[in-house]
N, C-alpha and C positions, 0 to 999 in steps of 0.2 A: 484753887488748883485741884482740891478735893472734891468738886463739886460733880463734876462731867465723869470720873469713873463710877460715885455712886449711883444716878441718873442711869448712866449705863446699863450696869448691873442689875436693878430691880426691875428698870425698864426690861430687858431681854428675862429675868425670871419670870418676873410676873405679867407682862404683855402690857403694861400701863404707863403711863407718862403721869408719876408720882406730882401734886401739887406742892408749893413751898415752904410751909408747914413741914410737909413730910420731910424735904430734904433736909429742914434745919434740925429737925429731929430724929434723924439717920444721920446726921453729922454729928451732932452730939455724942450719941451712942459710938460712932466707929473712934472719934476724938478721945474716949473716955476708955474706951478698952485701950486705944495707942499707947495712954497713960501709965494704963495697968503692966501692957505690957514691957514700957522701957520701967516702970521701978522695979520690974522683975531680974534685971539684966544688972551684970557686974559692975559698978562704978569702972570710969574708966583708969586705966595705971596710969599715975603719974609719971612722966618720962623723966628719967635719970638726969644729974644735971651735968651738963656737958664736960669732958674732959679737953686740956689741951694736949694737942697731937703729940707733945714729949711723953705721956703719960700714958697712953693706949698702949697694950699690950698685945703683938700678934705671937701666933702659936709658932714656933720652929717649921720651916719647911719641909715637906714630904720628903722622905727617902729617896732617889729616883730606879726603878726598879726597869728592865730592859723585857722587854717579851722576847719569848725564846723562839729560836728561827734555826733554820737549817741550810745549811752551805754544801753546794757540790760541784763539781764539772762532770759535766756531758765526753764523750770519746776525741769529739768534734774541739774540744776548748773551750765550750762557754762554759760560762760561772753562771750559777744559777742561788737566787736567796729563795726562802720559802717562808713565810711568816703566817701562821694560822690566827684568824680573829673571825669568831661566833658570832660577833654579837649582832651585826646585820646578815641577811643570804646575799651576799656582794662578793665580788671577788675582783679585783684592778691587779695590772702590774705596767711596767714600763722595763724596755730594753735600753741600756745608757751604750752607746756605739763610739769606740776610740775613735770620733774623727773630727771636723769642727770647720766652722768658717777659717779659721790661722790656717789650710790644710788647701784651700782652693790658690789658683793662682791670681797673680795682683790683676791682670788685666781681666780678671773675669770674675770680680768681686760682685758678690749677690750670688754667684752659685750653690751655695749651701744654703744659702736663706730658698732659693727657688726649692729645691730640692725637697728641704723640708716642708714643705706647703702643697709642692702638688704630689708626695708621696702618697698624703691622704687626698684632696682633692680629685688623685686623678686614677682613685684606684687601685686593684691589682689586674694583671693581665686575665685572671679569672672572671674578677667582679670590677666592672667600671666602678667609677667614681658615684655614677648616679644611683646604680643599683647598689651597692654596698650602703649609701645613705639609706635607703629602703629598709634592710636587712637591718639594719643599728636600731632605727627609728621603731620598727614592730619589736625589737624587744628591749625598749628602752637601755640602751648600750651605745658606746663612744669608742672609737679607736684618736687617737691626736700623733703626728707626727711632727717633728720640727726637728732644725740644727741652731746651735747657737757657736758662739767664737771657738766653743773647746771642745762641746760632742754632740752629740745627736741623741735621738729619742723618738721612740716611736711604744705609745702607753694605750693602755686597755681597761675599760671597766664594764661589768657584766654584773646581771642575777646569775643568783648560783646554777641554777635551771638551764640558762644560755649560755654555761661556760665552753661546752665542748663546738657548740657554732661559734663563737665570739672571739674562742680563741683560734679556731681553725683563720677567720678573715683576719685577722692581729699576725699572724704566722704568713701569710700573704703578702700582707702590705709591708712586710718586712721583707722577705725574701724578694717577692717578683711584683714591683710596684709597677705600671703601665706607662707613667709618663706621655700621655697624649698631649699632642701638640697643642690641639686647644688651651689647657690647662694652664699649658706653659704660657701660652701666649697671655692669658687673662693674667696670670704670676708678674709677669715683666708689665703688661699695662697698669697693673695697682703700686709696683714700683715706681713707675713711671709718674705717678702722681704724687708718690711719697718724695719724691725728690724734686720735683716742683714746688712743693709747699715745706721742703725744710726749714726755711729763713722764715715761718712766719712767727715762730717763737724766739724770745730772746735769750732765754734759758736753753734751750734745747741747743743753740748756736754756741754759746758760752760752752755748754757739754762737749758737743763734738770739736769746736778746733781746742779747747785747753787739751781734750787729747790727743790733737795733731801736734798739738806743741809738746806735747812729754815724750810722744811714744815715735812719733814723725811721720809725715804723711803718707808713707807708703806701707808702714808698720800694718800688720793684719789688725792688731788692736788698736789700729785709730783709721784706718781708711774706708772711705763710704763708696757707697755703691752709686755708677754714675751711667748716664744715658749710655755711654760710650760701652760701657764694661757690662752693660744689659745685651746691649745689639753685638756683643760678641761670645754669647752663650746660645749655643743650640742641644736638642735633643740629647745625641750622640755624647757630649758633655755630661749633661745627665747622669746619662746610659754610666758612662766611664766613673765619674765618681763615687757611682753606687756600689759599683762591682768592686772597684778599688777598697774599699772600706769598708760594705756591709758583708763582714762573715762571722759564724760562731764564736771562731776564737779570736775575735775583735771588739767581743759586747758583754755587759753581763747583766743577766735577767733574774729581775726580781718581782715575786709575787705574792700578795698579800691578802688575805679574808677567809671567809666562809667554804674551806676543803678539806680532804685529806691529804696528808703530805703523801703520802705512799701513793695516793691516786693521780697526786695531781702531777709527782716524777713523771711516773707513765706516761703520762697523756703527754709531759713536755719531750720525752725521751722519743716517744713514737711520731710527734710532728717533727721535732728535731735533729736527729742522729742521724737523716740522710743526708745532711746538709754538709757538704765537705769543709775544713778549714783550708784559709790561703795560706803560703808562705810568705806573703808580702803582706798581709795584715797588720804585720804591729810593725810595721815602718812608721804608725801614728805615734808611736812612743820612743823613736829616736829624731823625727824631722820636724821636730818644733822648733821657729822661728826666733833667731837671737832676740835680744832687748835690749836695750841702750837707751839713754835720755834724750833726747834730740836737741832742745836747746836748755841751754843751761845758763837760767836767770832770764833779765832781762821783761819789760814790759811790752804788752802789744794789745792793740785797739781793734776791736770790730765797731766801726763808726757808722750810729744809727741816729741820726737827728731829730726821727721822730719818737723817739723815745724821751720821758723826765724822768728817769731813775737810772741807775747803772747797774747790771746783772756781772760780779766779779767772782773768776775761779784764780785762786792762789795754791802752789804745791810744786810736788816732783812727785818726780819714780818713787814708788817704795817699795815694799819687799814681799814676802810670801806668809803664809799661813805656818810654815813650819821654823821661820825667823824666834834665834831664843829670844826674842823683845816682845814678841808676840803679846804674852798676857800682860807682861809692862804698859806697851803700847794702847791695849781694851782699857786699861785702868785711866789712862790720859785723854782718854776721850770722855771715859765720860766726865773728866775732870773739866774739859773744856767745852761740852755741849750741854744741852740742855737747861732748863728754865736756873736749876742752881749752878748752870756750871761758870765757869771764869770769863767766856766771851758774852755769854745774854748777858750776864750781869756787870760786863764792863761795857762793852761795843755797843750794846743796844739799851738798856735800861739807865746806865748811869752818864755814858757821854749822849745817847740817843741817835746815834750814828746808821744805826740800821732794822730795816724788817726783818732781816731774814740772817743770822749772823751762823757758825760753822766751821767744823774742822775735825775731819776723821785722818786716822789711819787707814787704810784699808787696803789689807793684803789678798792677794789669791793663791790658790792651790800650788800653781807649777809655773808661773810666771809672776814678773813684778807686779804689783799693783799701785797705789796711789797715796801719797798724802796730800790731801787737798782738800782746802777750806774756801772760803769767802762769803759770796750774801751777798741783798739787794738793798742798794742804799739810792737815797736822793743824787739828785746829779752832781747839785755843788757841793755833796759830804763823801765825795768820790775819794780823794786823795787823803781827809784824816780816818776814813772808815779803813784803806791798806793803813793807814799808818797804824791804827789801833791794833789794827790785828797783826801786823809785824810785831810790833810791841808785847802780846801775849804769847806769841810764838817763843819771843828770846827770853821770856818771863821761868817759863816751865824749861829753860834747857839752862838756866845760869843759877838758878836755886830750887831748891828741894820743895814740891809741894806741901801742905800742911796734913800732919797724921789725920785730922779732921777729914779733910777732901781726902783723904788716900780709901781713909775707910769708909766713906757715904760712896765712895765712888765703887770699890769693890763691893758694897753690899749688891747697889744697884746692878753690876755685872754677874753676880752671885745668886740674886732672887731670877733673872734673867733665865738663868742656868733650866731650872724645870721648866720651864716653856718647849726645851727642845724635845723633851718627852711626852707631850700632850697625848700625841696619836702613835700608834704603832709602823703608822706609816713614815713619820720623823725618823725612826730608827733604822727602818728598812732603805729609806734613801740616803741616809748618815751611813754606814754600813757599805751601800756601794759607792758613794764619793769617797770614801777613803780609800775602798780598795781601787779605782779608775784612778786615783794622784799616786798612789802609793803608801798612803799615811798609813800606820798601825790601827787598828778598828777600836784604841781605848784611845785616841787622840785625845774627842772630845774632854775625859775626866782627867787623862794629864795636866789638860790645861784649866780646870776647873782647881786642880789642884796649884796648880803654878800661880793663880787669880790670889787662891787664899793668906799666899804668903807673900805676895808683894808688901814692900815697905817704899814711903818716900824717896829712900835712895837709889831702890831699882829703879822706879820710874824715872827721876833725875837722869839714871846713868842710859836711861832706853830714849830718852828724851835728844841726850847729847850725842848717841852714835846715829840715830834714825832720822834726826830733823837738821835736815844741813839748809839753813839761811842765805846761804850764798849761791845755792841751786833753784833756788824759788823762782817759778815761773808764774809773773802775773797778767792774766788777762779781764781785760775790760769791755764789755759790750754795752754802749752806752753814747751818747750825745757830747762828741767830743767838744763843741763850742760849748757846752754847761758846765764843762770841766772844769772849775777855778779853784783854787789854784792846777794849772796844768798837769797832765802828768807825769809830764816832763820833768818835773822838781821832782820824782824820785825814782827815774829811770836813770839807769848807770848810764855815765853819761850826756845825761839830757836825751835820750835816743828812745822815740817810741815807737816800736813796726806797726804799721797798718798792717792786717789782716785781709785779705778778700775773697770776701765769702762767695761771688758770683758762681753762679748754675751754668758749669760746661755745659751748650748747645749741641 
């Protein structure tokens, strides 16, 4: 292997194709200083001899320490955050707008989803869609708009250099987006395909009806957008929903990097202070959409026979972020999830009953959220895989976890905790989701605090008010002939609804 770089070497020095003599005697030599030079060199360290994991010692967690920011409103009613970071010439922000897909009407579901897509696609009335791509693209910069179920968002990132272009077209596509027809039209043709190929997943099927079944099918938080409810959206819709909802004192704007604060008011004060407020703006913050459970209990099948395994969501309605169970609840998950928790290590590792096993809490802001578990099991371990997991359900509501599990399970929620402060940008978005729900801006350490002092008994007592067994709604998407035993045998009743899933024409 040594042979061809020395050859090389003296050959390109000295212009000669050295004979084999020479080579064996230039390998010596080079072989013989190699020598010299590894007993020159440190023995190597013997490596420590292993510890077990009880015994390794980690250092106390960091402080978590907040970057300092600035809060104001504008004449107009917006709210405005201001968070200065040096460390890159960057500067981002996003505008969080009170309005949300809950907010369109039922028969013309997909209008906020459209909205939010061709706001940026399709330009401002200044700068089309095509040319503003131009303009981003020469200074490497991004504007992104979108709606989701609860608000809107239209966000910005720039060199420091291109802040005052970047934000002028960011101020644009917020105020006077152009909505060309085109746009719109390509928006509804790539829905039009998204709903063609819904059913080709069986998980994604299990997602959306388990929450037609909690929340009901017409509910904003569980209805899909359908051929019908496409071809009854035009322009003018648009038009109307933007106006209705896009105003100063309807958003709040948050900005984060490389500026000065004092500079960067200005700049926001002078694109924005001509911008009038509505008086029908925060109609977003009284006409939120009741909630109710839609059914309550009972089993039902989406029947797919070419399937061998069964995709199962189990649950109900559950409650909100600001729920006193709240940190109870964080604690019981993770008592129940993950590789040490009570379901992998009963449902899946010790009966063998499933790939995929599960069960959160999981609340939201200003409306119900969910609790709902289940996982993918074989076809015919369909009916003991629900039973297993009934069974762990009534486990954690009829005796008291062990102080063991209470405290692995708050650490794990606990080390968790600094993650939310990695970037300055976590803080700045935590900051305006409290103030968009209403929450106090120390929510977060409240509940950091309320984690530390759970005991097995909270959770017990958060267990028995939040998990009602008799509301559990279970669905199965899965090969009803593989079913054995049926699932009949634990549907109240013997009663199991077919589901159908068929694509309105």
């Amino acid at each position: 292997m040594l042979w061809v770089p020395i050859q090389t070497i003296f050959s390109r020095q000295r212009g000669l194709v050295p004979g084999r003599r020479f080579y064996k005697r230039s390998l010596m030599f080079f072989l013989a200083g190699l020598m010299v030079a590894l007993m020159g060199l440190p023995s190597p360290v013997r490596a420590n001899e292993a510890l077990h994991y009880d015994q390794i010692q980690f250092p106390p967690l960091p402080e978590v320490t907040l970057p300092d920011y600035t809060r104001f409103e504008l004449s107009n009613g917006m709210v405005v955050y201001l968070v200065e970071d040096h460390e890159l010439p960057l500067v981002s922000g996003f505008s969080t707008i009170r309005t949300g897909a809950r907010l369109e009407p039922a028969n013309q579901t997909g209008l906020a989803a459209i909205i939010g897509q061709v706001m940026r696609i399709g330009g401002s009335t200044a700068h089309p869609g095509d040319v503003l791509n131009q303009l981003l693209e020469q200074r490497a910069a991004y504007i992104e708009t979108g709606i989701d179920t609860t608000s809107g968002s239209v966000s910005f990132s720039s060199l420091t250099e291109d802040l005052d272009t970047v934000f002028t077209l960011f101020a644009e596509v917020l105020r006077q987006p152009a909505f060309p027809q085109d746009k719109i039209d390509l928006a509804k043709t790539q829905w039009q395909g998204s709903i063609a190929r819904r059913n080709d997943e069986p998980d994604g099927i299990a997602s959306r009806e388990f929450n037609k079944l909690i929340y009901g099918q017409e509910s904003p938080y569980a209805r899909t957008v359908e051929y019908a409810t496409l071809n009854a959206i035009s322009r003018d819709d648009l038009v109307r929903f933007h106006q209705q909802y896009f105003h100063p004192d309807n958003m709040i704007l948050g900005i984060l990097g490389d500026f000065d604060s004092a500079k960067m008011r200005s700049l926001i004060e002078t694109t924005f202070n001509n911008w009038p407020a509505s008086a029908q703006a925060n109609r977003a913050r009284t006409e939120l959409p009741p909630v109710a459970q839609a059914q309550t209990g009972g089993v039902f099948l989406v029947d797919q026979p070419q399937l061998t395994q069964s995709y199962i969501q189990i649950g109900h309605l559950g409650g909100q972020l600001d729920n006193p169970s709240h940190a109870a609840m964080s604690v019981l998950n993770e008592v129940l999830n993950g590789f040490g928790g009570r379901l992998v290590n009963e449902v899946r590792s010790r009966q063998g009953l499933a790939y995929v096993v599960y069960a959160y809490w999981s609340p939201r802001f200003d409306y119900p959220g969910l609790f709902v578990g289940g996982g993918q099991t074989r076809t015919d371990a369909t009916v003991p895989f629900i039973q297993a997991f009934m069974s762990e359900v009534e486990k954690v509501r009829e005796e008291p976890v062990s102080e063991a599990e209470v405290a692995s399970a708050k650490e794990a929620v606990l080390n968790a905790f600094v993650f939310n402060f990695q970037e300055p940008y976590q803080t700045l978005s935590r900051l305006i989701r409290y103030e968009y729900y209403g929450y106090p801006d120390d929510f977060i350490f409240r509940y950091q605090k309320e984690v530390e002092a759970i005991t097995p008994q909270d959770v017990l007592e958060a267990a028995q008010s939040q998990l009602k067994p008799e509301q559990l709604v279970t669905l199965v998407v899965g090969n009803a002939a593989g079913i054995q035993p049926s699932l009949s045998t634990i549907a109240p009743n013997g009663r199991v609804t077919p589901v159908d899933i068929t694509i309105p024409q």
